[in-house]
C-alpha positions in Angstrom: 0.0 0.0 0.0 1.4 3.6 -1.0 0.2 4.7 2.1 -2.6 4.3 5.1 -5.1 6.1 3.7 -6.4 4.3 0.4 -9.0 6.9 -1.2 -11.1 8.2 1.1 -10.7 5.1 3.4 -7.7 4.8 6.3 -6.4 1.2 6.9 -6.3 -0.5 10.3 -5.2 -3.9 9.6 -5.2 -6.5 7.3 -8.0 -8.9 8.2 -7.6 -11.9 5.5 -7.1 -12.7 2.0 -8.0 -14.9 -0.7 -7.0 -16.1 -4.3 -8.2 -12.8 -5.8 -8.2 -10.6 -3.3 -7.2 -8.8 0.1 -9.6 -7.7 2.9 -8.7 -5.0 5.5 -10.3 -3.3 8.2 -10.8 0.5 7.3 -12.2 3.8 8.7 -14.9 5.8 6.4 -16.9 8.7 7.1 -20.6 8.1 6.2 -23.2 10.6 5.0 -24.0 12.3 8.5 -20.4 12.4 9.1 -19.6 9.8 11.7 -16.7 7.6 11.2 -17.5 4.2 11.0 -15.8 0.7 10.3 -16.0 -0.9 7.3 -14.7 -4.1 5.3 -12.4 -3.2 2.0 -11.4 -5.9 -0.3 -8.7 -5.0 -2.7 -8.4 -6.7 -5.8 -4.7 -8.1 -5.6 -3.0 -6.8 -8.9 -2.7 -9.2 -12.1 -6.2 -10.9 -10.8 -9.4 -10.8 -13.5 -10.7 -7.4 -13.2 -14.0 -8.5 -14.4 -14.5 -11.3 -12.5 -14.0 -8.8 -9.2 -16.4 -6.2 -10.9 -19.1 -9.1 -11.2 -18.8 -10.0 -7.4 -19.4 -6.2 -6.8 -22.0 -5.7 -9.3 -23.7 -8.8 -7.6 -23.7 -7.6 -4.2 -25.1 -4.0 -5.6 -28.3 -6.5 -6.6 -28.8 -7.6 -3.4 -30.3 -7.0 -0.1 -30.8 -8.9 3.1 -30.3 -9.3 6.6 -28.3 -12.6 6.1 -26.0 -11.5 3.3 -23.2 -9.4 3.8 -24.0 -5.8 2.2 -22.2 -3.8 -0.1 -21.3 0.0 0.7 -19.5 1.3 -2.5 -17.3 0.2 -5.0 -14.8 2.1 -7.0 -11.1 2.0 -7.7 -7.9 3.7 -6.3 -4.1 3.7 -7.1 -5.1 1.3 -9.7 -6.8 -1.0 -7.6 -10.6 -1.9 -7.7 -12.3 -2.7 -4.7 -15.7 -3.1 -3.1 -16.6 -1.4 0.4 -18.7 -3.5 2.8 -19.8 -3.8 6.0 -17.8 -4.7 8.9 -18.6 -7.7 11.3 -16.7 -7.8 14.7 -17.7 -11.1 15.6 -15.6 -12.8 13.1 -16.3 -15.7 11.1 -17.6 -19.2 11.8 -14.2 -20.8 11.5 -12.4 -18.6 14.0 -15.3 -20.0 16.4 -15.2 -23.4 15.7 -11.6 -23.2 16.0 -11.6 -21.3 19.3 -14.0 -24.2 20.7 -11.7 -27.0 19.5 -9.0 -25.0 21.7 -11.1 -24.6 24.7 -12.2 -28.2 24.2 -16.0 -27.4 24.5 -18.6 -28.9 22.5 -20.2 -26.9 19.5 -23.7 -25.8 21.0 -26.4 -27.9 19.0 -28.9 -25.2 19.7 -26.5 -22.5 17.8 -25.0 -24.9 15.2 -28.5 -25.5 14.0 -29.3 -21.5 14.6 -26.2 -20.8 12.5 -27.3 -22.7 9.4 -30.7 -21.7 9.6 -29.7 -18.2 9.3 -27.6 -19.1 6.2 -30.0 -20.8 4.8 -32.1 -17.8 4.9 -29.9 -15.9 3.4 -29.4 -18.6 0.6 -33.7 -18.9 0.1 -33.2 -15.0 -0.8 -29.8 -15.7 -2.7 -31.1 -18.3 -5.0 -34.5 -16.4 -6.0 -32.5 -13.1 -6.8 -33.4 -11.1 -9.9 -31.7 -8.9 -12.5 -32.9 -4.9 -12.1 -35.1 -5.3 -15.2 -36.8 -8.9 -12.8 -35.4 -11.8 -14.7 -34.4 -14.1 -12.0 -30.5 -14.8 -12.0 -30.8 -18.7 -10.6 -27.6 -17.8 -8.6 -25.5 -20.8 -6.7 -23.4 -19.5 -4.0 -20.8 -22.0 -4.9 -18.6 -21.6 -1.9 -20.5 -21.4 1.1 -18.2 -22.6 4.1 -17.9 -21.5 7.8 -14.9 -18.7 6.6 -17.5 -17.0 5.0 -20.2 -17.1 7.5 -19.7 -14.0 9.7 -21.1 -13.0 12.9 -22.4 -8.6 13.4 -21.9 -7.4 16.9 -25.5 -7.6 17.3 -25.2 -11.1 16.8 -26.5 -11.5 13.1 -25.2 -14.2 10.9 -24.6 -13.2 7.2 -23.1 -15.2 4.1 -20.7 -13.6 2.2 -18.1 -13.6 -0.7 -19.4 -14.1 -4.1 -16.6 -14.2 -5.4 -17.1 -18.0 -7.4 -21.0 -17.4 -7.4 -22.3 -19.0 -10.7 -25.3 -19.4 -12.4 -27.6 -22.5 -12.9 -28.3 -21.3 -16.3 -24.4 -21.4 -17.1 -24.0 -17.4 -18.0 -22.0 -16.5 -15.4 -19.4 -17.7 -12.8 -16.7 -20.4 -13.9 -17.7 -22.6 -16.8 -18.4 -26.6 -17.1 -15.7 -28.8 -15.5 -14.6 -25.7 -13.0 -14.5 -26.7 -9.5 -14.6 -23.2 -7.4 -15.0 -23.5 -3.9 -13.3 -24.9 -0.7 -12.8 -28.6 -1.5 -14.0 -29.6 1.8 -17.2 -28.0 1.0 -17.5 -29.4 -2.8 -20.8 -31.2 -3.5 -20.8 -34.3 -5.2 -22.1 -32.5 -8.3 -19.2 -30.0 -7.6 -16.5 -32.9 -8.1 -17.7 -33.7 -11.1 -17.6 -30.1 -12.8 -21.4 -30.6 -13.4 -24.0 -27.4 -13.8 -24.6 -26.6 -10.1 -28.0 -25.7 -8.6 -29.7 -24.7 -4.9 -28.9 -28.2 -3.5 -25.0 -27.7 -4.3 -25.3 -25.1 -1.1 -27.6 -27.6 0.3 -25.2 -29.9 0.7 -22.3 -27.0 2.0 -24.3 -26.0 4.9 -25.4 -29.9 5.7 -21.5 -30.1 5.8 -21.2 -27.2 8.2 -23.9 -29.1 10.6 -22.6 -32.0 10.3 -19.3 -30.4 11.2 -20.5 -28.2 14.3 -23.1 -30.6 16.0 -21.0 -34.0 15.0 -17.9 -32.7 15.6 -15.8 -33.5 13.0 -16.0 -33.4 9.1 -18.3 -35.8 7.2 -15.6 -36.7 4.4 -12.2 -35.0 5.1 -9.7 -37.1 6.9 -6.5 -36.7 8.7 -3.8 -36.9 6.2 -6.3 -37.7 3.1 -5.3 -36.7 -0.7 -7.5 -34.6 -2.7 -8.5 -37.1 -4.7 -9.6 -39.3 -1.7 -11.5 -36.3 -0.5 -13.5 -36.3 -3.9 -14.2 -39.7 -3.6 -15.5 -39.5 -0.1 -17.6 -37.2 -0.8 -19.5 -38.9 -4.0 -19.6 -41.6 -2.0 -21.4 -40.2 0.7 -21.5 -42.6 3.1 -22.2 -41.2 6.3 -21.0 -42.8 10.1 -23.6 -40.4 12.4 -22.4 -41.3 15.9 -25.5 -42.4 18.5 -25.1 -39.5 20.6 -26.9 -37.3 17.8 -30.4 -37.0 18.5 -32.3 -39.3 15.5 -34.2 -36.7 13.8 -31.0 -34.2 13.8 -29.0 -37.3 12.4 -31.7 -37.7 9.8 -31.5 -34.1 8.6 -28.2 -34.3 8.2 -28.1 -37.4 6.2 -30.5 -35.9 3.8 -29.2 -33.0 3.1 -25.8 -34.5 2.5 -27.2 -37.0 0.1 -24.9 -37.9 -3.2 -27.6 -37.8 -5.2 -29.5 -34.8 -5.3 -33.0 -36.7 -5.9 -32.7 -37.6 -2.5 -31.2 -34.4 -1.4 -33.5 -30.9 -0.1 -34.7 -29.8 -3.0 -33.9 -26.0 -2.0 -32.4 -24.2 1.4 -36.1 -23.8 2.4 -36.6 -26.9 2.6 -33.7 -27.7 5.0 -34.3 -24.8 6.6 -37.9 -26.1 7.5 -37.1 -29.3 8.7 -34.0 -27.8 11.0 -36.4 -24.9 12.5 -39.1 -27.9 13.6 -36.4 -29.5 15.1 -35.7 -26.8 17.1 -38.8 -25.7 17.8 -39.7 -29.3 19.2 -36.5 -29.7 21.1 -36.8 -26.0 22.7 -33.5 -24.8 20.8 -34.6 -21.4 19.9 -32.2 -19.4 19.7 -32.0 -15.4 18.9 -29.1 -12.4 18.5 -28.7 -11.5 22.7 -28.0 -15.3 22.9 -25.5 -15.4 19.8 -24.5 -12.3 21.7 -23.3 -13.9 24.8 -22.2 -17.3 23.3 -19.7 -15.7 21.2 -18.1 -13.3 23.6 -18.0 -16.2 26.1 -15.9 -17.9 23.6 -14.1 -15.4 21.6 -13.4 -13.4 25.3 -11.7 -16.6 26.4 -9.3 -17.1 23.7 -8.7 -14.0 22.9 
């Protein structure tokens, strides 16, 4: 960076990166004047300018309380990049990983309450239109707990579309294109087939699996990529006793190989996982998230 201040923004910290970009933490001045954190992502230089203009053109289409929003977007010292909003409470890997330290359990009641809340966010993601109303048929593509992120009021929001592609094949990476965290790849994934709504389906049924199991469906210690892939075609599933039946069957569903057998959309899984919790007394709601991850994050950190 030629300097702290990038534009009109001033640089913190760096907070993360990925293949195509860098995110830091910034300070901006909004419209009444205040200062106020926010989330800039740099596009690192030599990446596909295009491909980083779609992701911000994409998150100028949308608006919800479970995506991550877009502030601005524009370009300085050469570099694009997208301004968005800042969550303090990190992301779901930092939280998972801060349990494993601690050696606590995931809480069912919030790893359940976590994917609902992506899955809401997805229901709205998947059904998103163009300005003019023609529906996009969007597929996340890469929904894993690094890009679930906590607000300080507790919210949970999907972000990065970054490798978002369409159904319809007319945007995102083409046929035989495996974008995504390969611990997160469906089945249909693997294969470089044309993804649809059950492709996240099957992401966020490896995230429950993950936080309410306790350990990854498909990704051993020490396993190749390839045997990963296989694994996860496969799908054969080893649910320990000490889930609770209907959870375990949930789960086994939406991880399904094939995706006849699979939730047909995140509405549906989200359905099923919000009657589970409604019969088991699981509730949960964003004072609760509130305290659960400063209990956690307060301790490590």
């Amino acid at each position: 960076m030629p300097s702290r201040r990038f534009g009109k923004y001033v640089i913190r910290s760096r907070v993360g990166a990925g293949g195509m970009a860098e995110v830091f933490l910034a300070d901006a001045i909004d419209v009444d004047g205040n200062q106020v954190e926010v989330a800039l992502k740099l596009m690192k230089k030599g990446m596909n300018a295009e491909a980083f203009h779609d992701e911000a053109d994409l998150m100028g289409l949308l608006d919800h309380p479970n995506l991550v929003g877009r502030y601005e977007v524009g370009e300085a010292f050469g570099r694009p990049f997208i301004s968005m909003e800042y969550l303090i409470g990190g992301d779901l890997r930092q939280v998972m990983d801060a349990h494993r330290r601690l050696m606590r359990d995931f809480p069912v009641a919030m790893g359940v309450h976590v994917c609902i809340e992506v899955l809401k966010g997805l229901a709205y993601f998947h059904r998103a239109k163009t300005k003019s109303g023609a529906e996009m048929h969007l597929v996340h593509s890469d929904v894993n707990p690094s890009n679930v992120f906590f607000s300080g009021d507790g919210e949970v929001k999907l972000g990065d579309f970054g490798v978002a592609t369409s159904s319809r094949g007319n945007i995102g990476p083409g046929e035989g294109v495996a974008a995504g965290k390969l611990s997160y790849l469906s089945p249909e994934q693997t294969r470089g087939e044309t993804l649809g709504p059950q492709s996240d389906v099957f992401a966020v049924g490896v995230m429950l699996h993950e936080m309410v199991v306790g350990f990854h469906p498909f990704q051993k210690e020490g396993a190749s990529q390839d045997q990963v892939m296989a694994a996860i075609r496969a799908g054969k599933l080893q649910i320990p006793d000490y889930v609770d039946k209907p959870l375990a069957a949930i789960i086994a569903r939406a991880l399904a190989p094939d995706t006849k057998n699979r939730y047909a959309t995140s509405g549906q899984l989200a359905g099923a996982l919000t009657a589970f919790s409604m019969d088991e007394g699981l509730q949960q709601g964003p004072v609760k998230v509130q305290e659960w991850l400063h209990s956690v994050l307060e301790i490590v950190g």
